[in-house]
N, C-alpha and C positions, 0 to 999 in steps of 0.2 A: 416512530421507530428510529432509534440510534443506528450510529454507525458503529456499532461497537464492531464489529468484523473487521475496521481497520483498524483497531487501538494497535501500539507495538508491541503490549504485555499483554497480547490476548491469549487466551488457553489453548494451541492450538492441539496439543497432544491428546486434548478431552473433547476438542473437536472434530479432532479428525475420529476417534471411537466412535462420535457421536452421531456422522453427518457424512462419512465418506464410503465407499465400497468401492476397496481396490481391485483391479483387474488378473486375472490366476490365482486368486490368492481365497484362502481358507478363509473366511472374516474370525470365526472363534478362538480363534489359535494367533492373526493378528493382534487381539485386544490383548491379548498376555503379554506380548512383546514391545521393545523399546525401540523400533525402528528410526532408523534417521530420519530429522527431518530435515530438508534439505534449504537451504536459503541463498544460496551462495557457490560462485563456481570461479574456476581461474584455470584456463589451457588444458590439461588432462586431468582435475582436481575437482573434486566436488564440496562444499562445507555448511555442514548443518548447525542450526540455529541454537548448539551451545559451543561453534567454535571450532570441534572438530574439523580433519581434512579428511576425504577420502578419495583413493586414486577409484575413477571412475570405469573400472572395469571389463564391463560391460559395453561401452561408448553410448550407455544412456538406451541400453535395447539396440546397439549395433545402428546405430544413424549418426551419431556425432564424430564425423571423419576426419574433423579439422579440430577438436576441442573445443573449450566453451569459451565465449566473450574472445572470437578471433575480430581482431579490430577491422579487416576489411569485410566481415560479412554486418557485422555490429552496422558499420557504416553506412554500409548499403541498405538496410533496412531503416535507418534514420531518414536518409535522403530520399525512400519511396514514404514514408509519413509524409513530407513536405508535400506529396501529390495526393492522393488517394491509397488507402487502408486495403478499400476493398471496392468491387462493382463487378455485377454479374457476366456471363458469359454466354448468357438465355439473351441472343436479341442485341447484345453489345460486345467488343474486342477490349483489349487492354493493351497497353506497350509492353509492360515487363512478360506479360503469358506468353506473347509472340516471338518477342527476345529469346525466352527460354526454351520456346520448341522449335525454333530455326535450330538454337545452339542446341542440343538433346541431337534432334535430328543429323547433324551436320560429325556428331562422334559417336554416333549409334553404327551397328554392326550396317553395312551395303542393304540398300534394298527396302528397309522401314523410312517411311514418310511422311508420316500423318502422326499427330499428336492426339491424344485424349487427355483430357484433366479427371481429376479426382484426388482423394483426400487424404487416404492410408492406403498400403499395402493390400490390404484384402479389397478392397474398393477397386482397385487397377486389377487383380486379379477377376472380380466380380465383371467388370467391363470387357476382358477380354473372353472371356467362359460365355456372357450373351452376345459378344461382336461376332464370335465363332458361330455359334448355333445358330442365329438372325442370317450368315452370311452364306452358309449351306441353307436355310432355307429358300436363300433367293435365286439361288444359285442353280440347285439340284432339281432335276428330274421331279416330276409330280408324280407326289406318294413315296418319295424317297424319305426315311423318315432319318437323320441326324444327330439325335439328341442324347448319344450317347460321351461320355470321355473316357481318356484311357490316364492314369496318372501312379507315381510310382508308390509304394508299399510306404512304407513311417512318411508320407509327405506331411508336410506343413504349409497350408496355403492364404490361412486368414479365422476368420472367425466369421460370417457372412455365410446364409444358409446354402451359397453356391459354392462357395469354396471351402468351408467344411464338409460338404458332399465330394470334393476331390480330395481331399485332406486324410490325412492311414493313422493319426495319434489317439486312441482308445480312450484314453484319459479323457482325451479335450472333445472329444465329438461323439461317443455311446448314447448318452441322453437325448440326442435329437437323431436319433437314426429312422424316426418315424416318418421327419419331416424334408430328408434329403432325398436327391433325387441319383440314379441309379447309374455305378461308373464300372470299367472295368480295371484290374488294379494288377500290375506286376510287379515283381519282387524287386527289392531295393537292389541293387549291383555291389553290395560291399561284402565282405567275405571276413567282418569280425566275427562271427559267429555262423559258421556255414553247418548246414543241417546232416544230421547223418545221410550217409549213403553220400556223400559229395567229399572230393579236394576242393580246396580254392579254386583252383584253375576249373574244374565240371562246376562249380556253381556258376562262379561268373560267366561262362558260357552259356551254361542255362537262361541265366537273367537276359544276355543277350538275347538268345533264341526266343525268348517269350513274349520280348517287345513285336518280334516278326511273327509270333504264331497270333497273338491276339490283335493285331492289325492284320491279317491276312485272313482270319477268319471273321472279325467284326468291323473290316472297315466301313463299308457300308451305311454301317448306322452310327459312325464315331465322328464327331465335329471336331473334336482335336485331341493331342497328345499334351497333359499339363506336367510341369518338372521344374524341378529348382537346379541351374547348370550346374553342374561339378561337386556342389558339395549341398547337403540336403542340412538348413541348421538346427531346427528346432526338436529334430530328431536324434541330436547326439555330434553332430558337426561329420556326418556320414560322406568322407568324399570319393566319388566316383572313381572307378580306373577308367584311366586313360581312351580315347573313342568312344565311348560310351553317348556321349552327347551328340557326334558326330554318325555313328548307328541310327540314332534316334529320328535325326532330319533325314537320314537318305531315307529310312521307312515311311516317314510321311510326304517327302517326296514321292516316293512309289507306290501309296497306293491313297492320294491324294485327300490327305488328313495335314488339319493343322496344324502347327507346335507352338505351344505358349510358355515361354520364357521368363518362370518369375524368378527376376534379379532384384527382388525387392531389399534382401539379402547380402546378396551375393556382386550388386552392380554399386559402382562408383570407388575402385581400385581393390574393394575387399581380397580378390585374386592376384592380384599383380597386375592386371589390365582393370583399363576403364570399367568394363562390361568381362562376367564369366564364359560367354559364349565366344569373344574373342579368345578364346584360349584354343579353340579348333575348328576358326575359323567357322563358324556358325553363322546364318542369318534367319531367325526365328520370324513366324508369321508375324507373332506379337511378344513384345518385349515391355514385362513390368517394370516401373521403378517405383520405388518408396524410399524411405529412412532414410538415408544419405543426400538425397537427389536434394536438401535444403541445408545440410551441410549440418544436419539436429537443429534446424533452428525453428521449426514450422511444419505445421502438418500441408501434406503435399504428395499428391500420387501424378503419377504419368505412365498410360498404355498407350505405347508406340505400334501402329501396325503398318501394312504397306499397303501403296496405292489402287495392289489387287483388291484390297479387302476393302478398300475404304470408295470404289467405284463400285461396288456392290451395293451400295447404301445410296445411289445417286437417281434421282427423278423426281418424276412431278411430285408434291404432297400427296393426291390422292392415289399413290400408287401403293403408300404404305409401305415406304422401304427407309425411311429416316431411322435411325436411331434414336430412339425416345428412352436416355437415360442420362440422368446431371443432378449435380450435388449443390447445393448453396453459395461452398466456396468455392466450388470447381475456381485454379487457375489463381487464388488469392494472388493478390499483388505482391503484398509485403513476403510472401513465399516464394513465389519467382523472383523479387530481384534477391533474396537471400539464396535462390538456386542456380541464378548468374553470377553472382560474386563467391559460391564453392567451386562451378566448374573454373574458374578464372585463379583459382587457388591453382586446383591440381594443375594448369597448365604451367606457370607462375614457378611453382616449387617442383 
């Protein structure tokens, strides 16, 4: 076998028809089209392989915070080559994973102290949806049963059969509705299009009011409250009014349900603060990060929770209370120290 896959005049436009299945995307209706192909990138600029520039938008799916080929993340990934690539986290540590969950922890909202790894967004949301459930099981009264979530109306939480089951986009989730398992779902808090029989002001109330009615009738059986802080993206860029977030945790405060915070989005300055839940003074049980948290240079998840939740998980082996969940790369090197040299941006500039 050749290596023709590396030639420089290989076809790749006939390969990609040939050999690729892009992700959202229609493949039919792909082959008609000329999409860019991308080869090449410079600061905010993206350029495909006949030359073109194109301003990158998007930030490459909302993770590229810094721009492309910024010379101190570039750097710091060269000089973690010089060590090690990669090495597990099953049974071994790393310097740069530790590095990064001191630093994570140390400008995380009060209160979160424990790191988890994993690998995308929906993967740190998936970690915290079984940290929650596993943590009332250990927790709660025998025969209390937990297994419920409560999460808001158009969320967007991952593609992973747990967090398409907290997830409200029809489009993206109707075909596996066989296969999820059963949430309770309140109305988004935005008032673009507020339903007959309402003003703005009686909707938004309402929306309030429903977070308290459906926590006060199902808490019970709810392991936690899931929500994307202040602004919901994938749903239209839906951003909350004001307390809304701040509602949320005094209700799971009072009737003792968790809150899971994916800033996968919404964390690492997208709001004007480091984290969206610093905006009113928030401290979530458990706190997502994705897409930014490498600065777009590597894939890389981190669920942050607190020491309550993570002494839940503590004893003998045969007591069956460990968390028996981990990815391959959990923790990748070459992604931590590219996630130590973004936070060291934001401080920096």
């Amino acid at each position: 076998m050749t290596s023709d896959f590396l030639a420089p005049d290989a076809p790749l436009r006939d390969w990609d028809n040939e050999c690729l299945w892009h992700p959202f995307t229609p493949m039919s209706a792909w082959i008609k089209e000329q999409a860019p192909i991308i080869t090449g990138s410079d600061g905010f600029f993206l350029q495909d392989n006949e030359g073109r520039r194109y301003l990158d938008g998007i930030s490459s799916l909302w993770c590229s915070v810094h721009g492309h080929r910024v010379p101190e993340i570039d750097e710091a990934i060269r000089r973690q080559l010089d060590h090690v690539a990669h090495s597990t986290l099953l049974g071994l540590a790393s310097e740069p994973s530790i590095r990064l969950a001191r630093a994570l922890i140390d400008r995380a909202p009060a209160g979160l102290s424990r790191v988890f790894y994993s690998d995308s967004g929906a993967t740190t949301v998936e970690v915290a949806l079984k940290m929650a459930y596993q943590y009332h099981r250990q927790k709660s009264a025998v025969g209390e049963d937990r297994s419920m979530f409560l999460c808001i109306g158009n969320a967007y939480h991952g593609d992973t059969l747990g967090t398409v089951s907290v997830g409200g986009i029809d489009l993206f989730h109707r075909c596996y509705k066989h296969l999820l398992f059963r949430t309770l779902t309140v109305p988004s808090p935005v008032a673009l299009r507020v339903p007959a029989g309402h003003s703005r002001e009686s909707w938004l109330q309402h929306c309030f009011d429903e977070v308290e009615r459906q926590l006060r009738e199902n808490h019970q059986h709810t392991a936690a409250v899931v929500m994307e802080p202040l602004v919901q993206g994938a749903a239209g860029i839906l951003v909350h009014p004001p307390g809304y977030l701040r509602h949320v945790r005094q209700l799971c405060d009072q009737y003792n349900v968790l809150l899971i915070a994916d800033e996968v989005a919404t964390g690492f300055g997208r709001t004007g603060t480091l984290f969206a839940c610093e905006q009113e003074q928030v401290q979530p049980d458990f706190l997502c990060l994705a897409k930014g948290i490498s600065g777009g240079y590597l894939p890389l998840g981190a669920t942050l929770t607190t020491e309550r939740v993570y002494a839940a998980f503590l004893g003998d082996p045969w007591q069956g209370r460990t968390f028996y969940h981990g990815h391959t790369y959990t923790g990748n090197a070459l992604a931590c120290a590219a996630g130590l040299a973004s936070l060291k941006l934001f401080e920096d500039r």
